[in-house]
C-alpha positions, -999 to 999 in steps of 0.1 A, spaced: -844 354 286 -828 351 249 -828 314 237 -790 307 229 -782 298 192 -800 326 180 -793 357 164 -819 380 177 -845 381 205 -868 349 204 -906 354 199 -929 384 188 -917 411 217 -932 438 211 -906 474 204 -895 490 234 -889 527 225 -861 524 254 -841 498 238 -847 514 202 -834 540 213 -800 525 235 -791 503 204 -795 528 180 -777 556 196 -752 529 209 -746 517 177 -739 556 160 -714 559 188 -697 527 177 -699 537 136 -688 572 146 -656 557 165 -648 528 141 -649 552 114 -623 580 131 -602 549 141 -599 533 104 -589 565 91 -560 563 119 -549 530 110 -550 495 113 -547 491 144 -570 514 160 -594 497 140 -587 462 153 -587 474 188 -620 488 186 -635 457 171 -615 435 193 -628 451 224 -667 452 210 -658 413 207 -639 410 242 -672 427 255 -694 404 240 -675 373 251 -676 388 290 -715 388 289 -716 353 272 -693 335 295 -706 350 327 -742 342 316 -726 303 307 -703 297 332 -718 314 365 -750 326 355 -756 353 379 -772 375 360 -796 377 324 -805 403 300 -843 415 295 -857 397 263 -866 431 248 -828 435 231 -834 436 191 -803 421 183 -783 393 205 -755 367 202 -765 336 223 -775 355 253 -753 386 249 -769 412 236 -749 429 206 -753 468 224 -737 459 250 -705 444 234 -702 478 213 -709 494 245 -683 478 267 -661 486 237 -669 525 237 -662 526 275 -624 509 274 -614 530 243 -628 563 256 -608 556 288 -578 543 273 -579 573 252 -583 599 283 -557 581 297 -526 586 269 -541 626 269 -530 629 303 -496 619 300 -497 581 319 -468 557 313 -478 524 302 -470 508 331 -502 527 352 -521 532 323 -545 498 328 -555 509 366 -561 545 354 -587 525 323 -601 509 351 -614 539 370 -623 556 345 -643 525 338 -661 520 373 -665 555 377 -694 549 349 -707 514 365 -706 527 397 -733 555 381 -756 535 358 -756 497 372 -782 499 396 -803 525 374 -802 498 349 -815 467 369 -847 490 381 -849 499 344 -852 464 336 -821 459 312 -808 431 332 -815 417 361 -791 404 389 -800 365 400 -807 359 438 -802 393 456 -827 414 465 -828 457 452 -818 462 491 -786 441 486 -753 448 475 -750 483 461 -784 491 453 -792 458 442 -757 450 423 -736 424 439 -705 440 447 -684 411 427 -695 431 395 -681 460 402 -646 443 413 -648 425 375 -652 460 361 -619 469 375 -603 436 361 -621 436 327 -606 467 322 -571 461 332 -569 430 315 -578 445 277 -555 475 283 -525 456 298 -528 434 264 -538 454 238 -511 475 250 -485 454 251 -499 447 215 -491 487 204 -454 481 217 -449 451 199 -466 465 167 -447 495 168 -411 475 153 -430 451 134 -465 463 117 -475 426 109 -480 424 147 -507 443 148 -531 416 138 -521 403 173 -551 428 185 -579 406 171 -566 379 201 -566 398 228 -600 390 243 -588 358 250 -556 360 272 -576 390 285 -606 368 297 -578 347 316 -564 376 333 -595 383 344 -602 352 354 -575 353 377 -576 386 386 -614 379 402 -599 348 423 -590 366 458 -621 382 457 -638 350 444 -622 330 476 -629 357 503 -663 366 495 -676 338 511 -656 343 541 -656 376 549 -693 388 535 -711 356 529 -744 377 523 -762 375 488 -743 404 468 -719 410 494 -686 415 494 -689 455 493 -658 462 518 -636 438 491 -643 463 465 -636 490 481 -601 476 491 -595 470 451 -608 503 442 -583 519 470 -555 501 453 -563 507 418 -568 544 431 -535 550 446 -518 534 413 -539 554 389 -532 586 411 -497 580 412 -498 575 371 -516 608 368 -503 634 394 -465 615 402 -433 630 389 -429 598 367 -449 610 337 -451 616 299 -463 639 275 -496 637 266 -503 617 234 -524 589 220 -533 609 187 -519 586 165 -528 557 180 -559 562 203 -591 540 190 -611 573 198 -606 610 196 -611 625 228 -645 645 215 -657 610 206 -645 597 238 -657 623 265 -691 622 243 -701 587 247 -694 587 283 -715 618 293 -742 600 267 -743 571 290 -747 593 322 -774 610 304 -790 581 294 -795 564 326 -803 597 345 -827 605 321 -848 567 327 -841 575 362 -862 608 364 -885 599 338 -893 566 348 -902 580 383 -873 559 403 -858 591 423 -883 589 452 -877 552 457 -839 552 457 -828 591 461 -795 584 468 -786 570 424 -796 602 415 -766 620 439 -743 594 428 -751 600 393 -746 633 396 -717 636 415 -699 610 389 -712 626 362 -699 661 372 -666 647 372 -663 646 338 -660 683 338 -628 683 359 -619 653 341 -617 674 309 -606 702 326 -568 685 336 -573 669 299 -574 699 284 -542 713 309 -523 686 304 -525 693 264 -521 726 264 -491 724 290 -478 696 264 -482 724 233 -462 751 250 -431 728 260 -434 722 225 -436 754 210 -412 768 231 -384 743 230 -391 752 192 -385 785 196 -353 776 216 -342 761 190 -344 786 163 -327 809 187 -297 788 189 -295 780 148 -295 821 147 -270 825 170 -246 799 155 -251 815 120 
């Protein structure tokens, strides 16, 4: 485990071609985005950085304040105990779905739950891979336990982390957009977003224990969270009550940048799981892996509809109009 205080990994650990290669390609991602997002604005910028930091400040405080889980000492670079890939990480994954999200047309108001699936839809694909690859390691449950070996409170949090940065750092755009100054607002958002998390994990926190008391347990929970979220997010994406899609202007990622990173991360994990020989022992992460990772092609798919739908209302409302300034001439 990382010794806190310190910048990078403590003592001579040998290179791990495995995490050479997840912080490096990790960290292109994360140049790549901030890049396309400074030359958008400010405040694309600050919401990227803001959610690298919010992501950094999840994996410190859960390691400090409930320790149920640590990192592999292998990491090159670290803050305390959180290691600095998986901050830049967590902040690829909430502005690649935020970004979907305004492409398909979603009012604000269901935006955050439709983040948070697109969100879980990756955890639910590379969490218990990543354990059995040794990245981190989950304390007190056993690999038959949970999901796979992942307590089921994790992927609840997932849910929450999510909705909590996009509820705020979208009620940061709204202000922002009437007074520009407000958009240094962005860089404190991982704080009231750590207490809506905070609060958001509490039912789940308090029934746990009663209704699966089992090490990891707590499966049936989720699944009643991820049915609620589910219905919201389905009713901000298919309902009547929806807008055009946007988030050009404002979006911390471009959608090649966002649909990119997330099918990197897919690819990533599958790829350990085949070549590290894990299929035979737990078959069933490789059809989940799959499965969620071919979603992202009908994911793109209504993406792609919903902008091209968008461009021909445009163009021909355009054309409507020139027709009219002809006819009045």
């Amino acid at each position: 485990m990382v010794d806190g205080g310190s910048l990078v990994s403590s003592g001579p650990m040998p290179l791990d071609p495995l995490y050479v290669v997840l912080e490096l390609g990790a960290a292109t991602f994360f140049v790549w985005a901030a890049i396309a997002a400074l030359r958008r604005g400010r405040l694309p910028f600050l919401e990227l950085l803001s959610a690298a930091a919010f992501g950094i400040l999840l994996e410190e405080g859960d390691q400090l304040i409930f320790e149920t889980y640590h990192y592999s000492p292998h990491f090159l670079l670290t803050i305390d105990r959180a290691p600095i890939v998986i901050g830049l990480t967590w902040a690829l994954i909430i502005a690649g779905a935020m970004r979907i999200t305004d492409a398909l047309g979603v009012r604000r108001r269901y935006a955050p739950f439709v983040d948070a699936i697109l969100a879980i839809s990756l955890d639910l694909a590379f969490d218990a891979i990543a354990i059995r690859v040794g990245l981190w390691t989950w304390r007190g449950i056993r690999s038959s336990q949970g999901w796979f070996g992942v307590p089921a409170g994790n992927f609840n949090a997932w849910l929450w982390v999510t909705l909590a940065f996009s509820l705020t750092s979208r009620w940061v755009r709204d202000a922002a957009a009437e007074r520009p100054v407000r958009e240094w607002l962005q860089l404190g958002v991982p704080v009231p977003a750590y207490v809506i998390l905070l609060v958001g994990m509490m039912p789940f926190a308090y029934l746990r224990p009663v209704v699966d008391p089992a090490p990891g347990g707590g499966l049936w929970l989720f699944i009643v969270s991820l049915v609620a979220f589910s219905a919201v997010a389905a009713y901000g994406v298919y309902g009547p009550d929806r807008a055009a899609a946007n988030g050009e202007r404002m979006a911390m990622l471009d959608l090649r940048v966002a649909f990119t990173s997330r099918v990197a991360i897919h690819c990533f994990f599958l790829t350990a799981l085949i070549l590290l020989g894990l299929v035979p022992q737990v078959p069933m992460l490789l059809v989940v892996a799959l499965v969620l990772l071919g979603a992202e092609l009908p994911l793109a798919r209504l993406v792609r509809a919903r902008r091209v739908g968008r461009a021909f209302i445009g163009s021909r409302a355009a054309r409507a109009g020139s027709l009219a300034n002809l006819g009045s001439g």
